[in-house]
N, C-alpha and C positions, 0 to 999 in steps of 0.2 A: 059235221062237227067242226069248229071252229078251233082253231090253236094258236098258238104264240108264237110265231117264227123268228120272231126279233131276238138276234143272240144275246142282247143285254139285258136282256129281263132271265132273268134268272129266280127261284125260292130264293136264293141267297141275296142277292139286289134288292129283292121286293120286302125281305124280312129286315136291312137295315135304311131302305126307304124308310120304314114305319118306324123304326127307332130318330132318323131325320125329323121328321114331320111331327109338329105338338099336336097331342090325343090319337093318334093314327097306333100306336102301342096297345092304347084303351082298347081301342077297336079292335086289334086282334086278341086282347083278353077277353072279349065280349064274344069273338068270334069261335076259341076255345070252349068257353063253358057252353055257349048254344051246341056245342058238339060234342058235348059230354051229357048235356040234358037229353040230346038225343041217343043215347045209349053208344057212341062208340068210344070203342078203343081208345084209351091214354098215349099207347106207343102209334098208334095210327095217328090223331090226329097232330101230336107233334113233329110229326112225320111231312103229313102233308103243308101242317103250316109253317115247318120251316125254324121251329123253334126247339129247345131242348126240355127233355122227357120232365126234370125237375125243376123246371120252372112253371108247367103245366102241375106241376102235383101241388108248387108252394100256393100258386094260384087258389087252387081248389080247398086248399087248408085253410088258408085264409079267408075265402069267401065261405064256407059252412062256419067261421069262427066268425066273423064278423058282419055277415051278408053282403049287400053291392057296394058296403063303403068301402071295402076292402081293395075295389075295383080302382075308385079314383085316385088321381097322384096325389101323395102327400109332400106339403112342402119340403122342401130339402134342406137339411140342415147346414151351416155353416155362411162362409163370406160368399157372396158370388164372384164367379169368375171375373176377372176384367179382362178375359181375351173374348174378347165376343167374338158373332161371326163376322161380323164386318174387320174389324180389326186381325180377324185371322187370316181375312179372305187380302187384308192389303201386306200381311207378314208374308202370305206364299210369296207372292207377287216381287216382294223385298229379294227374300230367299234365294229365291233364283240366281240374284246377282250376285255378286262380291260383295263384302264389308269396304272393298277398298271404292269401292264405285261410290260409298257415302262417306267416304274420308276417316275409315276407320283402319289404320297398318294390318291387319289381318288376314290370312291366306284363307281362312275358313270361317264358317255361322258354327260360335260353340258357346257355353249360356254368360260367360263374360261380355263376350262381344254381342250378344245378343242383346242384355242388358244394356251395357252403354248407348244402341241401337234406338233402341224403344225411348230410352231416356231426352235422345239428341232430336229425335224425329215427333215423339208421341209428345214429351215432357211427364213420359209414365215413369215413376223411380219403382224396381221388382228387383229381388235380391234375385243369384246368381241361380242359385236352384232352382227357384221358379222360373227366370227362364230356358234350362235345361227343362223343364217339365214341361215348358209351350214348346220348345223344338221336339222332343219326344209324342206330344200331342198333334204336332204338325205332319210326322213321319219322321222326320229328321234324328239317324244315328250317328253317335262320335263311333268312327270305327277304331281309330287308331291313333296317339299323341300326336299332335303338328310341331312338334320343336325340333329348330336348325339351327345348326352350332355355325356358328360363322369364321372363317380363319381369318385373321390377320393380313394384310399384305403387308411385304418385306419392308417398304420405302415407308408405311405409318407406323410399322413397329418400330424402323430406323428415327423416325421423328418422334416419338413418343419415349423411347429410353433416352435424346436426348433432349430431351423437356425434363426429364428428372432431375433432380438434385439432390448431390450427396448431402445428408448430416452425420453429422457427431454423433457417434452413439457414447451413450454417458452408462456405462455397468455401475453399478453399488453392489456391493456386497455388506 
C-alpha cells in the first residue's frame, strides 16, 4: 500500500490548497456528494475530507433545493479587491523591512504608515482602515501602541526659553 510520507501534506494543507486553487473547492464539493450518493456517513465523510460537518449538510440542502447549479460559484457581490496576489505577494516582501528603509519616519508597518506606503510606491490612494485590513489579511498584528515620549535636553530647553519673549499682558475687566 502506498502512503504519504511527506510531513507537509497534511488533510489540513491539502483542504486549504483547494480553497488556493480556482474550482479545486468545486471539486471537493463534487467529491462530497459522490460520497453521499454512495450511502456514507455525513460525519465520516467530512471527516475524511477535511472539511466541517455543516458545511457538508448546507451543501446538501442546497443541492436537493436547487440541483447542480447550487454546486457552481456564484459571482460575488461587491467591489473587488485591489490587493491582488501579485501586489500582496510584493507588500510581504515590503513588509519585511522597515518603513524607514522607504523614507517613511516610522519604527513600525501600522495602517497609516501602510497607506502612505502603498500611496508613495503603488500611486494607490486606500483609507487608513483598509490598510489595517490588508495588514491583518497579510498576518500582520498591532500588538501594542509604538508611542515615545521624547525628553528635552537641558542646552535646547536652555535655547528655547530664551528665544521666548515676554508680552504685556493686558486684563479688562
Amino acid at each position: 500500500m502506498t502512503t504519504i510520507q511527506h510531513s507537509s501534506v497534511t488533510k489540513e494543507q491539502l483542504v486549504n490548497l483547494a480553497a488556493e486553487i480556482p474550482g479545486a473547492w468545486i471539486g471537493l464539493k463534487i467529491a462530497a456528494l459522490l460520497l453521499t450518493l454512495e450511502g456514507q456517513r455525513p460525519g465520516w465523510i467530512a471527516e475524511v475530507l477535511g472539511i466541517h460537518r455543516m458545511n457538508l449538510n448546507r451543501w446538501l440542502r442546497a443541492v436537493n433545493k436547487s440541483g447542480l447549479e447550487a454546486i457552481r460559484e456564484k459571482p460575488k457581490p461587491g467591489r473587488p479587491t485591489k490587493l491582488t496576489k501579485e501586489l500582496a505577494k510584493k507588500l510581504e516582501a515590503q513588509l519585511e523591512k522597515s518603513p524607514e528603509d522607504f523614507g517613511i519616519p516610522r519604527g513600525r508597518w501600522d495602517g497609516p504608515t501602510l497607506a502612505v506606503h502603498l500611496k508613495k510606491q503603488f500611486g494607490m490612494k486606500i483609507k487608513v482602515r483598509q490598510a489595517q485590513n490588508w495588514l491583518h489579511q497579510l498576518g500582520y498584528r498591532l500588538k501594542k501602541a509604538s508611542y515615545v515620549y521624547l525628553q528635552a535636553k537641558a542646552e535646547d530647553a536652555q535655547k528655547f526659553s530664551k528665544g521666548l519673549k515676554k508680552t504685556a499682558t493686558i486684563i479688562k475687566y
